[in-house]
C-alpha positions in Angstrom: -40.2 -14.0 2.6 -38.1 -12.1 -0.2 -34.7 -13.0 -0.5 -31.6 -10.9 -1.4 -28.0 -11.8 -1.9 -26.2 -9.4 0.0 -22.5 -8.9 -0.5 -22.5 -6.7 2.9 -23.9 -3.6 4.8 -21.6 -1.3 5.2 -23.6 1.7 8.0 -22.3 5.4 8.5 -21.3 6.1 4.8 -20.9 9.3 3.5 -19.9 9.0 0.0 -22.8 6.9 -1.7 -25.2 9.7 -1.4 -26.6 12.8 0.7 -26.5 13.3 4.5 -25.7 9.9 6.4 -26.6 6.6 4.8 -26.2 2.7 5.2 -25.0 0.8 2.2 -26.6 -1.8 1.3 -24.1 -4.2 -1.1 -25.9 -6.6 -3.3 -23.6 -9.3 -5.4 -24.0 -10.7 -8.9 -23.4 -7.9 -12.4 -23.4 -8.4 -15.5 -20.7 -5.9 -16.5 -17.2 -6.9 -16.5 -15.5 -3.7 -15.9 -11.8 -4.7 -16.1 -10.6 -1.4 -13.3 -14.0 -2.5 -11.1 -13.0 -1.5 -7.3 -15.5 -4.1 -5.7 -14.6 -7.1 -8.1 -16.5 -9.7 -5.1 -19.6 -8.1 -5.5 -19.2 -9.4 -9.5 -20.3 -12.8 -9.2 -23.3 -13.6 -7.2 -21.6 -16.7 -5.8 -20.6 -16.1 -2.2 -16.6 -15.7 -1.9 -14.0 -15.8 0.3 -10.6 -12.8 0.1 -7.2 -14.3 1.6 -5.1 -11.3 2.1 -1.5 -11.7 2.5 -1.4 -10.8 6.8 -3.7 -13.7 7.5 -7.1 -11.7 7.1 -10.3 -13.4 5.7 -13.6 -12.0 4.5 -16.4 -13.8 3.2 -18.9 -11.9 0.8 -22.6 -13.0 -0.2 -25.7 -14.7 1.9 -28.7 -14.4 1.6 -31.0 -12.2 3.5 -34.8 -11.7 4.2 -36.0 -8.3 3.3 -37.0 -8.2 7.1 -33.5 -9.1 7.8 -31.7 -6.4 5.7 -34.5 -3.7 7.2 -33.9 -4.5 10.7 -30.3 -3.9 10.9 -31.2 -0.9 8.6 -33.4 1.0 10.3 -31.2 1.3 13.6 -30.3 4.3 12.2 -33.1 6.1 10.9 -32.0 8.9 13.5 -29.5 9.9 12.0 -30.9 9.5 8.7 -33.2 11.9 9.4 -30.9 14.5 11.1 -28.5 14.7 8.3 -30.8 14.3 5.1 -29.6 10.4 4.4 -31.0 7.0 4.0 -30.5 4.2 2.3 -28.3 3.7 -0.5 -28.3 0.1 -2.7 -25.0 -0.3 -4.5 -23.5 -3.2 -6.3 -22.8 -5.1 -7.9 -26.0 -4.4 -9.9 -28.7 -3.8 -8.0 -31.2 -4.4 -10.6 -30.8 -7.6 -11.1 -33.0 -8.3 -8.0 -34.9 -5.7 -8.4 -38.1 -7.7 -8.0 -37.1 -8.8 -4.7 -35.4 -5.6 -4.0 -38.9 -3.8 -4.6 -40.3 -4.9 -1.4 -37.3 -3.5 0.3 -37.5 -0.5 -0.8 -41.3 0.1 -0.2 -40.7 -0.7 3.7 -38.1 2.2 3.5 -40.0 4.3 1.8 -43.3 3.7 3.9 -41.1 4.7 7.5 -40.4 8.2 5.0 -36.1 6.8 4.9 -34.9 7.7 1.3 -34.0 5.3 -1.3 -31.0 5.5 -3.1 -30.4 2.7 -6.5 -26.7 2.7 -7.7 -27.0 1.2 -11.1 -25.4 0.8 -14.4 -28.2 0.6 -16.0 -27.9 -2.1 -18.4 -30.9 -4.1 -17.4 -34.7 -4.5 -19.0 -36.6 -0.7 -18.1 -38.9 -3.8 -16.6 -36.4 -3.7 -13.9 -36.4 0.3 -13.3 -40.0 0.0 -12.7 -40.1 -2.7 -10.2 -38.3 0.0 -7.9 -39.2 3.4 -9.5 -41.7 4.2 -7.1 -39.8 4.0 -4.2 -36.3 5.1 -5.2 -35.6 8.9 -4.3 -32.4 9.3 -6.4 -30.4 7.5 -9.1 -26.7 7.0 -9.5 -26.4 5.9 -12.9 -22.7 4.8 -14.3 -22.0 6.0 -17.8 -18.6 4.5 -18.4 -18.3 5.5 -22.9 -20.1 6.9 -25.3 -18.3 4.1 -27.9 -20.5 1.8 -28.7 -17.8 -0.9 -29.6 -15.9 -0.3 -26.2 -19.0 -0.7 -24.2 -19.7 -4.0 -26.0 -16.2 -5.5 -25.5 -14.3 -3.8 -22.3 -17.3 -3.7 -20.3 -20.0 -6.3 -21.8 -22.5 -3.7 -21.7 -25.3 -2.4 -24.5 -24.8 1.1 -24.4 -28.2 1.2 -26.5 -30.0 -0.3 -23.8 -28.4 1.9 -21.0 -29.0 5.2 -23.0 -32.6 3.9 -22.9 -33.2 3.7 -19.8 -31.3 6.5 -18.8 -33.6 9.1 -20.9 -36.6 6.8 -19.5 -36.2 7.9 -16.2 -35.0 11.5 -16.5 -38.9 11.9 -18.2 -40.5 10.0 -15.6 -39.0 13.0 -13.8 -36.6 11.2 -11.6 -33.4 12.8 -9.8 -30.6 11.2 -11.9 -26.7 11.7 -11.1 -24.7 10.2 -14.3 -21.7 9.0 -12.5 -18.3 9.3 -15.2 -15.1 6.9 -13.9 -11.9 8.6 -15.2 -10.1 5.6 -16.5 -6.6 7.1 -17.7 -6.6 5.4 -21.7 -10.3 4.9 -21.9 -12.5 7.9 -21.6 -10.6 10.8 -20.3 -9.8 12.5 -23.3 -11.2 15.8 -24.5 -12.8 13.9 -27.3 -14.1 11.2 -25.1 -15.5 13.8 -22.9 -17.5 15.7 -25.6 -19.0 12.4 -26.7 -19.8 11.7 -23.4 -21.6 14.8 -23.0 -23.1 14.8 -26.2 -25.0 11.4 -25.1 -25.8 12.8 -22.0 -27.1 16.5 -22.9 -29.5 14.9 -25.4 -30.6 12.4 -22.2 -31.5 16.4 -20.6 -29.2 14.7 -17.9 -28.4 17.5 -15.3 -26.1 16.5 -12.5 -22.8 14.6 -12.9 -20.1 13.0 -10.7 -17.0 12.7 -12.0 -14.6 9.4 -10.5 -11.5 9.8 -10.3 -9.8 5.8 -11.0 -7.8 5.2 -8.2 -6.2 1.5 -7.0 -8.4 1.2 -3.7 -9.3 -2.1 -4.9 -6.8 -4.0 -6.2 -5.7 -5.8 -2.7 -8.9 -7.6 -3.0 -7.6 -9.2 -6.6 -4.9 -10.6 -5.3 -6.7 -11.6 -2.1 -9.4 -13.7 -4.7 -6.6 -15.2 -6.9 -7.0 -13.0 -9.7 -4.8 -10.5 -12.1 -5.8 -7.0 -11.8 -5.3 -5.4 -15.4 -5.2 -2.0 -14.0 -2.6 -2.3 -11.4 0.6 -0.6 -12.7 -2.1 2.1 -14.2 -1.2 6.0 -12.6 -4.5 7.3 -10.9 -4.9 11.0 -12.8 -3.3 14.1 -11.5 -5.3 16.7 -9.9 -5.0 19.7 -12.4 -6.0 16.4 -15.1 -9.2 16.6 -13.6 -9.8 19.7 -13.0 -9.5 20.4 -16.9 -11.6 17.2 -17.3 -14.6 19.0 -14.8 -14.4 22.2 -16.3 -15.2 20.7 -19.8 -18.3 18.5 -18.1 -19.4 22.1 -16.1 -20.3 23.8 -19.2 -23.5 21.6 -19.5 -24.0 20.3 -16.0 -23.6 20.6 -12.5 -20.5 18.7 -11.4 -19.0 17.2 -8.4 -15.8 15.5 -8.1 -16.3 12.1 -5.5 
């Protein structure tokens, strides 16, 4: 049986895609995203988060693909009756994407749509282990500065730039997916690199989100230093002006 390390399954979401979906949380990335909101999904190791009132929750076993489309499939009603499905998030997905592959064909088969979340910075052999079952793509596009994608987020923006125009002409449904990290790529100038990369890519949709400090409980519940905790989530009429320079090339939404 195929194997996945799950991180968890989080059922009745409505922000990692259309309509009603189940989130399915695979752990282990290769990016080290310093303002990341799901920093235990980062290393594939499984993990254990103390919080401060007593709570504990452990992250990562391994499932069957059987076992992951079981508890998955409970709700293919409403799936179906609000246009939803399954969404696989990270984490980087990719990086099981072989194992992921048969997953996502047993979705596909019962007509439940796929949904990859990915950064992209994996081999294209990756993409196509999963291509032909995946419905729609978030892809992350965190800078259009080469240097800062090399050493703030360990990430080969030559490689993800790639892939990204790879799929859009294998005629994929592609959602770039911009973080606004206040002091790394919400400037104007930032923005028209940004869409400079992305316009060339023939990229047409594009969620814009906002950072916020959701996450930073579960740094201090694993131990760790959160770099981005005394940083001021952006103002409302910020990104507004940061939207209306992105919606003069693309359809935009704000998650």
């Amino acid at each position: 049986m195929t194997n996945l390390n799950v991180s968890c399954i989080q059922r009745f979401s409505t922000g990692d895609g259309p309509g009603i979906r189940t989130t399915v949380f695979l752990k282990g990335c290769n990016l080290k995203c310093p303002w990341c909101h799901n920093p235990e999904n980062i290393s594939p190791a499984p993990q254990t988060l103390c919080y401060n009132t007593g709570k504990k929750i452990t992250y990562g076993k391994m499932m069957t693909a059987d076992e992951i489309f079981d508890d998955v499939i409970e709700d293919i009603d409403f799936y179906r009756e609000s246009g939803g499905g399954v969404t696989f998030s990270g984490g980087e997905p990719l990086l099981q994407s072989k194992n992921l592959s048969e997953l996502a064909k047993a979705l596909k088969d019962k007509g439940i749509s796929v949904l990859v979340d990915t950064a992209g910075c994996v081999p294209w052999d990756n993409f196509e282990d999963v291509i032909c079952c995946t419905d729609i793509f978030f892809y992350d596009y965190k800078t259009a500065d080469e240097v800062l994608c090399k050493t703030v987020i360990n990430a080969d923006k030559a490689l993800i730039l790639s892939n990204l125009k790879r799929l859009i002409k294998e005629n994929k449904t592609v959602h770039v997916r911009i973080p606004l990290i206040p002091g790394f790529n919400e400037s104007a100038e930032e923005c028209e690199k940004i869409i400079k990369d992305l316009t060339e890519s023939g990229v047409k949709y594009v969620d814009l989100l906002p950072f916020h400090r959701l996450g930073s409980s579960k740094y201090e519940a694993m131990g760790l230093e959160y770099a981005y905790k005394n940083v001021t989530p952006p103002k409302k009429e910020d990104i507004e002006k940061i939207k209306s320079i992105y919606e003069k090339y693309f359809t935009v939404s704000i998650e």
